[in-house]
mmCIF file of the C-alpha atoms, coordinates in Angstrom:
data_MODEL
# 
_entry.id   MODEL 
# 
loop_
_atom_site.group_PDB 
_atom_site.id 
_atom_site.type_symbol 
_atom_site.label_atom_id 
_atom_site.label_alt_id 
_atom_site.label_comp_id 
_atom_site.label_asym_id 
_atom_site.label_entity_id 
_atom_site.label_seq_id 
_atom_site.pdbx_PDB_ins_code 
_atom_site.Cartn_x 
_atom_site.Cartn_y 
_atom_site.Cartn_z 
_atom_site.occupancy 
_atom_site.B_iso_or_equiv 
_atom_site.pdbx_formal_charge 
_atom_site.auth_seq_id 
_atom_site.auth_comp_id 
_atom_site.auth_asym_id 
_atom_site.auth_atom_id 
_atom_site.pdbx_PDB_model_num 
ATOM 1   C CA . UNK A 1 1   ? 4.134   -15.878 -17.303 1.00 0.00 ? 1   UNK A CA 1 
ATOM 2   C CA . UNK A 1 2   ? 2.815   -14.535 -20.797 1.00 0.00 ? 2   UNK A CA 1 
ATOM 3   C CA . UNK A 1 3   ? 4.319   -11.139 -20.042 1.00 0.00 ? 3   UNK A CA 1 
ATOM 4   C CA . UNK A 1 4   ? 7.716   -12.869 -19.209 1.00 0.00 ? 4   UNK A CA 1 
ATOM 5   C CA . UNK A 1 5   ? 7.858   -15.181 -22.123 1.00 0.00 ? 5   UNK A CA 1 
ATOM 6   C CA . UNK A 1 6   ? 6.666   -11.989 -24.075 1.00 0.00 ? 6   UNK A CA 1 
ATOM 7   C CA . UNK A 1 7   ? 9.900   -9.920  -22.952 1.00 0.00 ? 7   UNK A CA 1 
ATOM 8   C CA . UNK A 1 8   ? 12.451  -13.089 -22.950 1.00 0.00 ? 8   UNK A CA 1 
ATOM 9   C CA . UNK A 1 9   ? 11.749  -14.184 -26.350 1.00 0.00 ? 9   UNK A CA 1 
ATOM 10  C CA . UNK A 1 10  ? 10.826  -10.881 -27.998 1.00 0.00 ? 10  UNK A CA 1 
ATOM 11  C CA . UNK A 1 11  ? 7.361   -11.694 -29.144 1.00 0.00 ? 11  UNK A CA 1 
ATOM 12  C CA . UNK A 1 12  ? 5.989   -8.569  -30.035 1.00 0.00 ? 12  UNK A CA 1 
ATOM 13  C CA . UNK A 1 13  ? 9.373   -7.057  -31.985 1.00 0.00 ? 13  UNK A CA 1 
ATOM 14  C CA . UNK A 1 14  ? 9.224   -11.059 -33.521 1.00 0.00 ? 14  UNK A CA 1 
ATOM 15  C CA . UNK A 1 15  ? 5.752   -10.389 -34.503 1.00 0.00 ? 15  UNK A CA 1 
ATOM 16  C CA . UNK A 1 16  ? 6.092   -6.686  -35.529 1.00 0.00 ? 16  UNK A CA 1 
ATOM 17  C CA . UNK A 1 17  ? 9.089   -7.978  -37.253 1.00 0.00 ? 17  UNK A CA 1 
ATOM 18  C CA . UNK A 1 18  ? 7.286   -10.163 -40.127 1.00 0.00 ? 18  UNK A CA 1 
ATOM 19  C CA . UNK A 1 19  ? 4.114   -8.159  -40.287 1.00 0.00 ? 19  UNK A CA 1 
ATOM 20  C CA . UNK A 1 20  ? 7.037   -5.464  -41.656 1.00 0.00 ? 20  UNK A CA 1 
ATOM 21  C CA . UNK A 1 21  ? 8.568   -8.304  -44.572 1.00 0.00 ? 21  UNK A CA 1 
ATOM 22  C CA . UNK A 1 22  ? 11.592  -8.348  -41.678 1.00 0.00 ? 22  UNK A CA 1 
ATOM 23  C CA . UNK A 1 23  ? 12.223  -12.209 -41.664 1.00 0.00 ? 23  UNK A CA 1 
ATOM 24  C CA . UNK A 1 24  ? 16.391  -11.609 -41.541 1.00 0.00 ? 24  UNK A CA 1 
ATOM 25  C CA . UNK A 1 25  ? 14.888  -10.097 -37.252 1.00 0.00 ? 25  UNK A CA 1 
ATOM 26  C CA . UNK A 1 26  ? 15.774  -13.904 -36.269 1.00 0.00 ? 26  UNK A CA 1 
ATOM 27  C CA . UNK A 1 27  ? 19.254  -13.416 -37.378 1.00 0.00 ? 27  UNK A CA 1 
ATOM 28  C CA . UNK A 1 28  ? 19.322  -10.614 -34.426 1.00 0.00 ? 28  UNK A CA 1 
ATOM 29  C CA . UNK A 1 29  ? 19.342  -13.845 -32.113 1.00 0.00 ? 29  UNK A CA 1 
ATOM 30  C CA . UNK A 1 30  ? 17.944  -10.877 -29.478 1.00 0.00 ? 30  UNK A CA 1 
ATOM 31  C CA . UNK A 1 31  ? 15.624  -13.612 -27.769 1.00 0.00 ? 31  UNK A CA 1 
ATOM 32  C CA . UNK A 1 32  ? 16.731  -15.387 -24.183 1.00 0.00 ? 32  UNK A CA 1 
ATOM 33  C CA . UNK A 1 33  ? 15.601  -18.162 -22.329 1.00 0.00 ? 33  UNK A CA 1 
ATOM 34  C CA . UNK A 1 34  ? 13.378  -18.860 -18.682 1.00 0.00 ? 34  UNK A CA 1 
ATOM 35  C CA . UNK A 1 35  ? 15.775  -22.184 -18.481 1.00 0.00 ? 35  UNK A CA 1 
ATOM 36  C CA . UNK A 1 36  ? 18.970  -21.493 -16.172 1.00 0.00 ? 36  UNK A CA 1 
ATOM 37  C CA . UNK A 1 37  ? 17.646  -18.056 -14.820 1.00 0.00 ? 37  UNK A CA 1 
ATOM 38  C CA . UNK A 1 38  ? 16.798  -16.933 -11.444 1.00 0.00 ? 38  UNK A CA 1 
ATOM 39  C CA . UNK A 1 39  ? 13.941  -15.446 -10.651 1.00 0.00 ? 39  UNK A CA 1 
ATOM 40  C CA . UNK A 1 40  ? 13.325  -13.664 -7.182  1.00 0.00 ? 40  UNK A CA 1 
ATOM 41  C CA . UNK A 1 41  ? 9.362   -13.630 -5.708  1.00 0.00 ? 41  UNK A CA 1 
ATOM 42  C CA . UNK A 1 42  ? 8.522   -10.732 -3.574  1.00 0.00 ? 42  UNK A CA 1 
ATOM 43  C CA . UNK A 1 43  ? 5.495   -12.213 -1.496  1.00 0.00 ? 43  UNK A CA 1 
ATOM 44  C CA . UNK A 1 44  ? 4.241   -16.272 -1.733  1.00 0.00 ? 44  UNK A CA 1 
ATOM 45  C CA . UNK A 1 45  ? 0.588   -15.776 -1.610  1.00 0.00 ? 45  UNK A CA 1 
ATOM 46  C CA . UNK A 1 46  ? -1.750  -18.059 -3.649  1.00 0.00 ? 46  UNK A CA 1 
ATOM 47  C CA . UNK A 1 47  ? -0.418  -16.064 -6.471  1.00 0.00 ? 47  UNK A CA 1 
ATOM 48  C CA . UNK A 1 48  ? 3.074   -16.231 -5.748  1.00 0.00 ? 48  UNK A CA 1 
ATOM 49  C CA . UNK A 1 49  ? 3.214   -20.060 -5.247  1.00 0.00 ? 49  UNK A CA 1 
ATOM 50  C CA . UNK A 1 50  ? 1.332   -20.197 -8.707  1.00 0.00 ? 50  UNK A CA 1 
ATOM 51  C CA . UNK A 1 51  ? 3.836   -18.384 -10.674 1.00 0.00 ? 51  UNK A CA 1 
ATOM 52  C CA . UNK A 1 52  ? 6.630   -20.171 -8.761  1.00 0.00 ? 52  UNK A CA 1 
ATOM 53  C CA . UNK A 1 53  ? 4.971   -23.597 -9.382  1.00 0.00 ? 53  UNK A CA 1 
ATOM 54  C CA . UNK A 1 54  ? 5.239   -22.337 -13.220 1.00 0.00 ? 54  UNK A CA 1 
ATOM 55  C CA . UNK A 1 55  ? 8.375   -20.855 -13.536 1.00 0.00 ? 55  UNK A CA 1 
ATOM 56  C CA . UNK A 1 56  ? 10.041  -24.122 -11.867 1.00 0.00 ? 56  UNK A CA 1 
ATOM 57  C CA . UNK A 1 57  ? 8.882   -26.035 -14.533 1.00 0.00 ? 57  UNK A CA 1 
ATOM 58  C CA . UNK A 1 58  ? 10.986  -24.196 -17.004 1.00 0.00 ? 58  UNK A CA 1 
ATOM 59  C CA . UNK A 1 59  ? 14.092  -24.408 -15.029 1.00 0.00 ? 59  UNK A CA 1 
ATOM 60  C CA . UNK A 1 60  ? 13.878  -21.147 -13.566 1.00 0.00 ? 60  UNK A CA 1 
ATOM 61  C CA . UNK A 1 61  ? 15.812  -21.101 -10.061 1.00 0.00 ? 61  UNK A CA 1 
ATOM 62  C CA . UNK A 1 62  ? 12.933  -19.715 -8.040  1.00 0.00 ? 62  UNK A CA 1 
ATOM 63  C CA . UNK A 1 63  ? 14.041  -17.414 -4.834  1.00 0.00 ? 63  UNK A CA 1 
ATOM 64  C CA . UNK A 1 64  ? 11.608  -16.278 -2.030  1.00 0.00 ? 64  UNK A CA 1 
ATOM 65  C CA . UNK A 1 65  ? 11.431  -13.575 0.041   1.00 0.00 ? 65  UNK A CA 1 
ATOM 66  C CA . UNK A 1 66  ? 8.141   -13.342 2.412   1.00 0.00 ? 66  UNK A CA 1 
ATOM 67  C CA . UNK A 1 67  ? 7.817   -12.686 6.409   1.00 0.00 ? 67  UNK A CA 1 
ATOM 68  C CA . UNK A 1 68  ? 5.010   -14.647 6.355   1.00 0.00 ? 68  UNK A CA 1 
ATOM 69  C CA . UNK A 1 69  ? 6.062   -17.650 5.095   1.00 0.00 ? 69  UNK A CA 1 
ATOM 70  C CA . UNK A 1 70  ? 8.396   -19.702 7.281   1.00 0.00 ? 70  UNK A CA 1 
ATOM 71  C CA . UNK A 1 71  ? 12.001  -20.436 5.810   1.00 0.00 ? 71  UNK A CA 1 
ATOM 72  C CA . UNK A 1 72  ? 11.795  -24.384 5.743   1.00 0.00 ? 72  UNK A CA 1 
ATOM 73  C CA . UNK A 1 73  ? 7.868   -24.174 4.081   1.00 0.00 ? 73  UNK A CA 1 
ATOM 74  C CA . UNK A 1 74  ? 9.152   -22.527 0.776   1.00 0.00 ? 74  UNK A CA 1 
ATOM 75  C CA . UNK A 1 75  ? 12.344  -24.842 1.356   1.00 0.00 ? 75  UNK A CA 1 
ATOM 76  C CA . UNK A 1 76  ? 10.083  -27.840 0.820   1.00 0.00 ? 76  UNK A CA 1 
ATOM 77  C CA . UNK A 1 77  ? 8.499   -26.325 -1.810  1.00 0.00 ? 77  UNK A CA 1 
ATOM 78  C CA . UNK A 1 78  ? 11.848  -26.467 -3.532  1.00 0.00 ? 78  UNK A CA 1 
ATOM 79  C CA . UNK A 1 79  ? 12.376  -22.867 -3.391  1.00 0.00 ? 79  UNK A CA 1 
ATOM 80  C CA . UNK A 1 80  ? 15.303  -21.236 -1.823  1.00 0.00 ? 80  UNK A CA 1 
ATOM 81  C CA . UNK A 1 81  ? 13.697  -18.917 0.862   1.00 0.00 ? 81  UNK A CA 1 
ATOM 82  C CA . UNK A 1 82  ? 15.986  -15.036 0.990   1.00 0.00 ? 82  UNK A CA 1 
ATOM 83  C CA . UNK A 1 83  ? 16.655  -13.305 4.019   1.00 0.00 ? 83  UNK A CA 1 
ATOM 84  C CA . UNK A 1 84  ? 17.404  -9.571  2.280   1.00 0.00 ? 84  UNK A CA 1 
ATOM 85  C CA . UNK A 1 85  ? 15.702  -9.499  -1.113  1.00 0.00 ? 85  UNK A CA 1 
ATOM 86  C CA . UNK A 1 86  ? 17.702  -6.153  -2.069  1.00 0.00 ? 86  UNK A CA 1 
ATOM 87  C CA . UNK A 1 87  ? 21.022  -7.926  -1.349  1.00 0.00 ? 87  UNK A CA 1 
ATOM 88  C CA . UNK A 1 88  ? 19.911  -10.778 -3.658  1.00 0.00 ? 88  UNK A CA 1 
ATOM 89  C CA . UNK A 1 89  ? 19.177  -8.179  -6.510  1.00 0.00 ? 89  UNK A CA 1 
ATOM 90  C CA . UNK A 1 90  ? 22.430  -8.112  -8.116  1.00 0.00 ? 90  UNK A CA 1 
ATOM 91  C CA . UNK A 1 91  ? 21.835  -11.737 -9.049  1.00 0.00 ? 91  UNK A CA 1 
ATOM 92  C CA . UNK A 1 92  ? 18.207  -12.253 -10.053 1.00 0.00 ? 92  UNK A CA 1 
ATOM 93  C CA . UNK A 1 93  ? 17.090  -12.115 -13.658 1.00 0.00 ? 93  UNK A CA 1 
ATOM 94  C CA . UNK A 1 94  ? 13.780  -11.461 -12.858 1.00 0.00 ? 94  UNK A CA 1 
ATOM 95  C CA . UNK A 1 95  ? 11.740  -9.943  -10.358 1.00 0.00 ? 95  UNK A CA 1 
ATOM 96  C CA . UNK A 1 96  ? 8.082   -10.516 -9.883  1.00 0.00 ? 96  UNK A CA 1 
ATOM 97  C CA . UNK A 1 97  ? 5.916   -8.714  -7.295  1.00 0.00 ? 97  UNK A CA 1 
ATOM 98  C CA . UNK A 1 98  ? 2.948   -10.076 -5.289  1.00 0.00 ? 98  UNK A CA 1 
ATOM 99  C CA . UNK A 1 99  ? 2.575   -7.912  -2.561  1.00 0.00 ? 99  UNK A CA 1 
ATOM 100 C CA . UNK A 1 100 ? -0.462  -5.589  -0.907  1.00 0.00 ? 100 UNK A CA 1 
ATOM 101 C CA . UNK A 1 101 ? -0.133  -1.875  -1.422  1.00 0.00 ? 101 UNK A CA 1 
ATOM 102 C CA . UNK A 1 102 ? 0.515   -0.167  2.120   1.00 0.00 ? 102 UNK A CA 1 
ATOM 103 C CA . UNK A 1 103 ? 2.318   2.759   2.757   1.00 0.00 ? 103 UNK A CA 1 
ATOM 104 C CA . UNK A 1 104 ? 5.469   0.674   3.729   1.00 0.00 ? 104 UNK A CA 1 
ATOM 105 C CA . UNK A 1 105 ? 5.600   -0.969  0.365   1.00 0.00 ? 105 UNK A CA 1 
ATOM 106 C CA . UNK A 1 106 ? 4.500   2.322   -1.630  1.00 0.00 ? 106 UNK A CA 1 
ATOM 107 C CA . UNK A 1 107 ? 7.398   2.820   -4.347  1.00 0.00 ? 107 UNK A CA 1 
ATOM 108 C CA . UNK A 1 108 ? 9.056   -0.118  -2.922  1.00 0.00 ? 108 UNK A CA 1 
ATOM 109 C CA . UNK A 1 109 ? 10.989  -0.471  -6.280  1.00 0.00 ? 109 UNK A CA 1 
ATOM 110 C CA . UNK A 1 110 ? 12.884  2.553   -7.279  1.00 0.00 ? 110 UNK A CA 1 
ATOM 111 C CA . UNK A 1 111 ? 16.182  3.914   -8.501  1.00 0.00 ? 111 UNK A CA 1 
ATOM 112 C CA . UNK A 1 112 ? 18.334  2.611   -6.125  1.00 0.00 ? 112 UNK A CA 1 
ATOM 113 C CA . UNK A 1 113 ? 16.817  -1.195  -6.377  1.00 0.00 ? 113 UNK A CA 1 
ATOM 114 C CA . UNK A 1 114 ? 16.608  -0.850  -10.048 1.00 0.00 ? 114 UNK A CA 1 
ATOM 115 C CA . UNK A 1 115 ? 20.325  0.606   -9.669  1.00 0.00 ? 115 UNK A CA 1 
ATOM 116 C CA . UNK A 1 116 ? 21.248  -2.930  -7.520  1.00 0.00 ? 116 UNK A CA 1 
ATOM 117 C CA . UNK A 1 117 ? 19.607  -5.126  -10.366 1.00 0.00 ? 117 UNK A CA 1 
ATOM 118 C CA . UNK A 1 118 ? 21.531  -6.763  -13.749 1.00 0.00 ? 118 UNK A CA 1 
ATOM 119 C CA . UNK A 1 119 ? 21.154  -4.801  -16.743 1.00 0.00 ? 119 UNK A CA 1 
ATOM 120 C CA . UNK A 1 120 ? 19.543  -7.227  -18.328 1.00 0.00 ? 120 UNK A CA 1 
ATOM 121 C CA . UNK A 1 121 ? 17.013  -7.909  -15.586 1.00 0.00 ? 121 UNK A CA 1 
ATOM 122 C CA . UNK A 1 122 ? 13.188  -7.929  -15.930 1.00 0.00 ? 122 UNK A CA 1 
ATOM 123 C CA . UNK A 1 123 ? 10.735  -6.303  -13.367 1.00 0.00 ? 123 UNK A CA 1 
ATOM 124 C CA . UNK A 1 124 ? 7.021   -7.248  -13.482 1.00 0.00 ? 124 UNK A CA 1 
ATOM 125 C CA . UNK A 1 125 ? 3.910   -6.094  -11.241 1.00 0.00 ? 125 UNK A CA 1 
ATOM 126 C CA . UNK A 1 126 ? 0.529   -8.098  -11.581 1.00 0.00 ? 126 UNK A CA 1 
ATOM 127 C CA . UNK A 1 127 ? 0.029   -7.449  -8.313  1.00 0.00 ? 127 UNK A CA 1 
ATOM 128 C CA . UNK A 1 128 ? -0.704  -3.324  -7.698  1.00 0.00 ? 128 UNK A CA 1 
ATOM 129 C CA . UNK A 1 129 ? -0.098  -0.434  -9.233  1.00 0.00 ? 129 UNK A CA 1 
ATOM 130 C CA . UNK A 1 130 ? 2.292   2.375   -6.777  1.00 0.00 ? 130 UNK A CA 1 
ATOM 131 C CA . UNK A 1 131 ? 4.952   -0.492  -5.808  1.00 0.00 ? 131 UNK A CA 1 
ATOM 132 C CA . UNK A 1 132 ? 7.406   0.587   -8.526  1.00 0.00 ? 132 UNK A CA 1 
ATOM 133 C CA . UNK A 1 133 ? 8.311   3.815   -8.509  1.00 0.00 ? 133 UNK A CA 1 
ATOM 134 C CA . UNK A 1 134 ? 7.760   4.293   -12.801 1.00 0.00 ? 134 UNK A CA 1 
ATOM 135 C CA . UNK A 1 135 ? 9.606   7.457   -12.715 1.00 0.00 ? 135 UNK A CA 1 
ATOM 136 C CA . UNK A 1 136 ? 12.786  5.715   -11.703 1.00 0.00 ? 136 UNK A CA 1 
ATOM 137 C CA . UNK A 1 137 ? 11.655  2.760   -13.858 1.00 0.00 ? 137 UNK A CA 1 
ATOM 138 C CA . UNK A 1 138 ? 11.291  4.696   -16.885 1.00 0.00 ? 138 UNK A CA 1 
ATOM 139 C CA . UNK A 1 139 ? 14.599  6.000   -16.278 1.00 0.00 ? 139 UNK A CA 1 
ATOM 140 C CA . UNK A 1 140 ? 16.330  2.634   -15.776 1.00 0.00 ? 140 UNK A CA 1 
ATOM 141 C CA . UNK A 1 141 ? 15.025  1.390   -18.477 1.00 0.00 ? 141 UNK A CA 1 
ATOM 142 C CA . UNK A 1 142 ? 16.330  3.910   -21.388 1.00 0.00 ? 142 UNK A CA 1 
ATOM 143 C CA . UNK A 1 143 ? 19.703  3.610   -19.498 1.00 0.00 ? 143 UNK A CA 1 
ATOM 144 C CA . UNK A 1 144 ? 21.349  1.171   -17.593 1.00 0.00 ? 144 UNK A CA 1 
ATOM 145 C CA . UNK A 1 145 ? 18.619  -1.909  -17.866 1.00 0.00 ? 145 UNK A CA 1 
ATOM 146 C CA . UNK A 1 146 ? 17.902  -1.108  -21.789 1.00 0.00 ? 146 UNK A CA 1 
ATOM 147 C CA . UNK A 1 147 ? 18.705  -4.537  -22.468 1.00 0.00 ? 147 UNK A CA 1 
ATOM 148 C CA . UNK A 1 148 ? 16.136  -5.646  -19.561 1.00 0.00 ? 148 UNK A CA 1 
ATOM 149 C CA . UNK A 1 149 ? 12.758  -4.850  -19.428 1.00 0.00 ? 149 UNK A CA 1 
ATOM 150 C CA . UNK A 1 150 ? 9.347   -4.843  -17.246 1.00 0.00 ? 150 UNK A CA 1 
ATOM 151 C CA . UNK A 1 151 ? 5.769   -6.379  -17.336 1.00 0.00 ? 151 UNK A CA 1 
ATOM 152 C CA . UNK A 1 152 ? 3.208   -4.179  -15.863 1.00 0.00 ? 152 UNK A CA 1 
ATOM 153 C CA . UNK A 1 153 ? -0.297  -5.274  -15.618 1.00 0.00 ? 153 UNK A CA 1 
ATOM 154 C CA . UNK A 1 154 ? -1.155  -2.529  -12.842 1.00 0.00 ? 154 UNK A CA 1 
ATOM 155 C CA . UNK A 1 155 ? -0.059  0.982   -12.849 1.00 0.00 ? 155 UNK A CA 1 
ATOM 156 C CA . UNK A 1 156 ? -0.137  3.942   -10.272 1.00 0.00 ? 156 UNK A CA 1 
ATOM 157 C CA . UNK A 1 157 ? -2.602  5.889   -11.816 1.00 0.00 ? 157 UNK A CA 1 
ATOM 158 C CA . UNK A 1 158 ? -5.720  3.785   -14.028 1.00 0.00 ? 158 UNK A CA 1 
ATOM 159 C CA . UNK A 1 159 ? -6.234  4.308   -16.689 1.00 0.00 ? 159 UNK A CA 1 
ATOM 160 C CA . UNK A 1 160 ? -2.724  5.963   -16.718 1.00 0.00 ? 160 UNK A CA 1 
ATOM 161 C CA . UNK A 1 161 ? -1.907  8.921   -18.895 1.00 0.00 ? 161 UNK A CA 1 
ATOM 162 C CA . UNK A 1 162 ? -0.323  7.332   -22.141 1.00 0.00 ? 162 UNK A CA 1 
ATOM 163 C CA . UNK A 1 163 ? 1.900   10.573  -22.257 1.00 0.00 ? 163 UNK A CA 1 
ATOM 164 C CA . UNK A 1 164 ? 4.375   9.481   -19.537 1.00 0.00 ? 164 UNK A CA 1 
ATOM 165 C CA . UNK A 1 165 ? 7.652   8.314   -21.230 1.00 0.00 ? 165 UNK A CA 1 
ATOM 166 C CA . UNK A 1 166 ? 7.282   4.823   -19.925 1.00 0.00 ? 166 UNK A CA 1 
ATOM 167 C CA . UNK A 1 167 ? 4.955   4.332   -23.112 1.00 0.00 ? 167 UNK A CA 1 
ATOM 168 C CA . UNK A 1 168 ? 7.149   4.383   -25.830 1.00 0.00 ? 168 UNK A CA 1 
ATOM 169 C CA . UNK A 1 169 ? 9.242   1.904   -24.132 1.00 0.00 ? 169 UNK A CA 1 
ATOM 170 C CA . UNK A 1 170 ? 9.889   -0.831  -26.894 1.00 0.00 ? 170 UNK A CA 1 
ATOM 171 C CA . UNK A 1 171 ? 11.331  -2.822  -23.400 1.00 0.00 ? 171 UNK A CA 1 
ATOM 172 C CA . UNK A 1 172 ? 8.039   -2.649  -21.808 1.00 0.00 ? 172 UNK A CA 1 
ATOM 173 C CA . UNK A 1 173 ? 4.751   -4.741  -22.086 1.00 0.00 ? 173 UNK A CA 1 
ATOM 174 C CA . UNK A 1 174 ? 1.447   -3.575  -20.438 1.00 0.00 ? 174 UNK A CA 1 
ATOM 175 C CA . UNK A 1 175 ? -2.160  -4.875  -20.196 1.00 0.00 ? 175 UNK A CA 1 
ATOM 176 C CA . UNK A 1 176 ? -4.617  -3.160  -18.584 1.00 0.00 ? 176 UNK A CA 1 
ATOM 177 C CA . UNK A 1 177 ? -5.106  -4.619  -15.040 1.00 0.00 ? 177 UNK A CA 1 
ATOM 178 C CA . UNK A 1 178 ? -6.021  -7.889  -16.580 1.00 0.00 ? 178 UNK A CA 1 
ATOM 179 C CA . UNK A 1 179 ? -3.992  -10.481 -15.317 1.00 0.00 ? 179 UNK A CA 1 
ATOM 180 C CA . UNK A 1 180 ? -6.734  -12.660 -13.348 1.00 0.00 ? 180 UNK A CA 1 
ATOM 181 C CA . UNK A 1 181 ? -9.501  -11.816 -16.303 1.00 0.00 ? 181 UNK A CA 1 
ATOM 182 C CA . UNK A 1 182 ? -10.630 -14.872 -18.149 1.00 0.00 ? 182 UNK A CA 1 
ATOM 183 C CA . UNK A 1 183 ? -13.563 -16.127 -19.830 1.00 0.00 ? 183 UNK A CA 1 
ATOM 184 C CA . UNK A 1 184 ? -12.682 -18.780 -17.141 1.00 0.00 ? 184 UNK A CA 1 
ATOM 185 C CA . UNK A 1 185 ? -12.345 -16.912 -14.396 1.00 0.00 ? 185 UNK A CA 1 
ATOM 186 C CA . UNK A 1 186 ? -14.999 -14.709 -14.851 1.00 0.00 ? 186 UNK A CA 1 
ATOM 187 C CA . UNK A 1 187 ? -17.404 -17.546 -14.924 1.00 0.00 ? 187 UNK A CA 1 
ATOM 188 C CA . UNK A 1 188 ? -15.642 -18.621 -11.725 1.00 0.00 ? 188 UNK A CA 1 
ATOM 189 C CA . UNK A 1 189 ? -16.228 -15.616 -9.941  1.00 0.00 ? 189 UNK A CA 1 
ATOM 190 C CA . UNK A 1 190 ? -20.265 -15.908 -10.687 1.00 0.00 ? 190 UNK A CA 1 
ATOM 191 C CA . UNK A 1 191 ? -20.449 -19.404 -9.325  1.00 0.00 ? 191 UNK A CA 1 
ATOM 192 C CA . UNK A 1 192 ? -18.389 -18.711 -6.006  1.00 0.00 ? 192 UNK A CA 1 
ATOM 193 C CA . UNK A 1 193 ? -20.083 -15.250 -5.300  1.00 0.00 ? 193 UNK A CA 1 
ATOM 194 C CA . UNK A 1 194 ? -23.310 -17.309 -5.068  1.00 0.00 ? 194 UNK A CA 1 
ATOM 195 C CA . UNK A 1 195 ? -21.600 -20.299 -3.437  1.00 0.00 ? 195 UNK A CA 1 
ATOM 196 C CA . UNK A 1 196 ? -20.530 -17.756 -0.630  1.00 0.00 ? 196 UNK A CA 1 
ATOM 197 C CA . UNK A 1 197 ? -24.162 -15.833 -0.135  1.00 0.00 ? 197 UNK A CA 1 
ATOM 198 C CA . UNK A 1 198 ? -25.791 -19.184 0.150   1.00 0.00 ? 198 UNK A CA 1 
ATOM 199 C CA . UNK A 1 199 ? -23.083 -20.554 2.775   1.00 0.00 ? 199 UNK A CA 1 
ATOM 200 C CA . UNK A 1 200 ? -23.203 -16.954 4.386   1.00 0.00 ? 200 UNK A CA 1 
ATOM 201 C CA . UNK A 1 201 ? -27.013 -17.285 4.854   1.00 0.00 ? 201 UNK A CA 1 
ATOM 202 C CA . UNK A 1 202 ? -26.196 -21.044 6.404   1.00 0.00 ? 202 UNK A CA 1 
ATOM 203 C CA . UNK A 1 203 ? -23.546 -19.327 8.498   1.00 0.00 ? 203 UNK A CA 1 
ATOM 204 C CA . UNK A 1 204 ? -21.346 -21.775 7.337   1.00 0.00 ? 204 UNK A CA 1 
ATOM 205 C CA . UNK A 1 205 ? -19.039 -19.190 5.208   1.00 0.00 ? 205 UNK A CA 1 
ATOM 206 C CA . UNK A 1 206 ? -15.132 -20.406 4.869   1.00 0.00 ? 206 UNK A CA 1 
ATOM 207 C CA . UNK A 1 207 ? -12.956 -17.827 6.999   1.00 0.00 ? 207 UNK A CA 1 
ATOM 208 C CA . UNK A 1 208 ? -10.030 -17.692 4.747   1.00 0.00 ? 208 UNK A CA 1 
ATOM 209 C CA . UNK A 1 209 ? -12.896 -16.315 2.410   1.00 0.00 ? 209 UNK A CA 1 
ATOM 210 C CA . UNK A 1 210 ? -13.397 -13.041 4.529   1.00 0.00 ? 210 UNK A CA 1 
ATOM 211 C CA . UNK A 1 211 ? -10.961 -10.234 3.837   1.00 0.00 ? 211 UNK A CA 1 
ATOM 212 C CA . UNK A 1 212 ? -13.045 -7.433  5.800   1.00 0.00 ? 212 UNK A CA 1 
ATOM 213 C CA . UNK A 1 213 ? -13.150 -9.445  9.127   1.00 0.00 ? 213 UNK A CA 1 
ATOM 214 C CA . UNK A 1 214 ? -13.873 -6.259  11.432  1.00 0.00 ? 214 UNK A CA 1 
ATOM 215 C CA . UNK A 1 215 ? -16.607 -5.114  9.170   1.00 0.00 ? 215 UNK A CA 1 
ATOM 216 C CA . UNK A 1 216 ? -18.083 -8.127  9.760   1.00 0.00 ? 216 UNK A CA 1 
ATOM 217 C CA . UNK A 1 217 ? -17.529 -8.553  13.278  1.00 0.00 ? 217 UNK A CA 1 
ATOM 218 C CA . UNK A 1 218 ? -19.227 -4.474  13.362  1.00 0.00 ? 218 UNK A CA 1 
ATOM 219 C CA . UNK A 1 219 ? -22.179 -5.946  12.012  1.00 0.00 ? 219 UNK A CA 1 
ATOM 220 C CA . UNK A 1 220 ? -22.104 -8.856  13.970  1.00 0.00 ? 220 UNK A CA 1 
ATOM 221 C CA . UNK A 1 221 ? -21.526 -11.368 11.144  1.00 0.00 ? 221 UNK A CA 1 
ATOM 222 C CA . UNK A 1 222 ? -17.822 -12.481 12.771  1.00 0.00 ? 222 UNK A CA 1 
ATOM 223 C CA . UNK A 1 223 ? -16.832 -16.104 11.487  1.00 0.00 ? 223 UNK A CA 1 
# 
């Protein structure tokens, strides 16, 4: 959400702006709203129905595309659930990933989606780095989609080498794999990794916890 209020309202050339005595920027009227657009989720995780929860509250049309997730459940969400997400590109403004990264959705996003999306539209990735192909990215974005732009928390390679093009974007905002770091969260973290030894050692640990279920049942820990 920062990174897309960030891009839609131009807060770093804003700030940049009057740092450099450049009040007349505002005149520009460069800046866009979240109110009336449509954004498109790729994957409704716990993440995914976060950011949707969030963006809805702005007035953001909120589309859905996820196997997973059954049709009339992100209908009564209030979400309109999409059948082929790269037919619906032409009409999203923005397009936010929250997907796993397998070798089916390895460079899932590259020249010809970016070619299918609206100029204008906004690509961003908290989710991990190698579903965009940044190549094609960086390309799309000094062309056709110069007036869009792209939030990328992850990136293929991290650190990344600051050389590629994509760096001297002006259209692009990064931060360094950071998305779910918080003084909150952090502290969060602490307290549940002991929560889960202790209720491990009970053998009374919450499935939907375990993400390495065969390594467990190996060991003969299975929940």
């Amino acid at each position: 959400m920062a990174m897309m209020m960030a891009l839609t309202k131009k807060i770093i050339p804003g700030d940049r702006a009057v740092r450099d005595g450049n009040w007349g920027y505002r005149n520009m009227v460069q800046t866009s709203e979240l109110s009336g657009k449509t954004l498109l989720l790729l994957g409704m995780g716990r993440i995914g129905r976060e950011v949707a929860q969030r963006c809805a509250a702005f007035g953001t049309t909120v589309q859905v595309f996820d196997p997973f997730v059954d049709a009339d459940t992100i209908r009564d969400a209030g979400y309109q659930p999409v059948e082929d997400w790269r037919a619906a590109l032409d009409s999203v403004d923005f397009l936010s990933l929250h997907l796993p990264l397998t070798p089916e959705s390895l460079g899932l996003i590259g020249a010809e989606e970016l070619a299918a999306m609206k100029p204008t539209a906004i690509v961003m990735n908290a989710a991990r780095g190698g579903l965009i192909d940044e190549d094609a990215l960086c390309d799309a974005l000094q062309g056709r989609m110069a007036a869009g732009g792209a939030g990328l928390d992850c990136l293929a390679s991290e650190p990344p080498n600051t050389d590629h093009t994509l760096f001297s974007l002006p259209n692009v905002v990064f931060s360094p794999h950071s998305a779910a770091l918080s003084a909150e969260s952090t502290r969060s973290m602490g307290v549940v990794s002991a929560q889960n030894v202790l209720a491990g050692l009970k053998g009374q640990l919450n499935p939907t916890l375990i993400f390495n279920r065969c390594q467990l049942d190996e060991t003969g820990h299975g929940v």
